[in-house]
C-alpha positions in Angstrom: 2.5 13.6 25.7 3.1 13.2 22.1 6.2 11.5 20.2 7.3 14.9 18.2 9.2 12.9 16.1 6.4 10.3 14.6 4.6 13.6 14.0 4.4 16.5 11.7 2.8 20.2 12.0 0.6 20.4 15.0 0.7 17.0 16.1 -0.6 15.2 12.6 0.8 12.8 10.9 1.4 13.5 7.5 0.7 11.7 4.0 4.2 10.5 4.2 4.4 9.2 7.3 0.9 7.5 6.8 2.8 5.8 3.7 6.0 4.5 5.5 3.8 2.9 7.6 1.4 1.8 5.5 3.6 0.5 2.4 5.0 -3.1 3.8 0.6 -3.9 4.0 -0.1 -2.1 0.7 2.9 -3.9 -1.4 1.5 -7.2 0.5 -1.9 -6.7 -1.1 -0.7 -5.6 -4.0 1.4 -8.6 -4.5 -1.3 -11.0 -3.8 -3.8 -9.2 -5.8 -1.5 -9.8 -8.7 -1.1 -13.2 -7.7 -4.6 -13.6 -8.2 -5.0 -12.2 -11.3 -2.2 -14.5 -13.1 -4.4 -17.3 -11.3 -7.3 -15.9 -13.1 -5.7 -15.0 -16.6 -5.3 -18.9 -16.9 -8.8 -18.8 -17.9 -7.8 -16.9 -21.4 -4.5 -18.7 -22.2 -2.1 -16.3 -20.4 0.8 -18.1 -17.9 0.4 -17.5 -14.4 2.3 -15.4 -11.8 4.6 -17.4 -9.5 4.2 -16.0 -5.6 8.4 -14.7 -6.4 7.0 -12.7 -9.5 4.2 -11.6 -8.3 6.3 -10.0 -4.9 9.1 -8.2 -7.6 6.4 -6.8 -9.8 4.4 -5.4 -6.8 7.7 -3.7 -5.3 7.4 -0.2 -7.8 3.5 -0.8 -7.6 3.3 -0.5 -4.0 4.1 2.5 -4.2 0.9 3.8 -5.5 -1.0 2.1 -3.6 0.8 3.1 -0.4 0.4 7.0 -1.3 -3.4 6.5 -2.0 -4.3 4.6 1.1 -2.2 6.9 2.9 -4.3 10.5 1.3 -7.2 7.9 2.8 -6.2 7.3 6.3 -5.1 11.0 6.6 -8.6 11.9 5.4 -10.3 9.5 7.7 -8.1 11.1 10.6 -9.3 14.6 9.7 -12.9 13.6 9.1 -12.8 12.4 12.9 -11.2 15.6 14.3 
């Protein structure tokens, strides 16, 4: 038996459930992908990220990232229907 709620249509889950899910991991790797890159832009003279920065800037840009990773998951979860 499937939990209606968690589910949208005929027992999918949509994009937007995908994202909800998804966005705590997605603003995670966006965070330390930013990180990384203010590590890296040390090499040309720029200042680096602190771990608190990096987390406040990748807030908004999780966002993003969420909705894409979500359109992939929902396509992987076709594909295997």
């Amino acid at each position: 038996m499937q939990h209606v709620s968690a589910m949208s249509g005929q027992g999918k889950w949509s994009v937007r459930r995908l994202a909800l899910l998804l966005y705590p991991f997605a603003m995670a790797a966006v965070a330390i992908n930013l990180f990384m890159l203010g590590l890296m832009g040390q090499a040309i003279g720029l200042t680096a990220l602190s771990p608190m920065q990096a987390l406040v800037i990748a807030v908004p840009l999780g966002i993003p990232a969420t909705f894409a990773a979500g359109r992939w998951v929902r396509g992987l979860m076709d594909e295997a229907d």
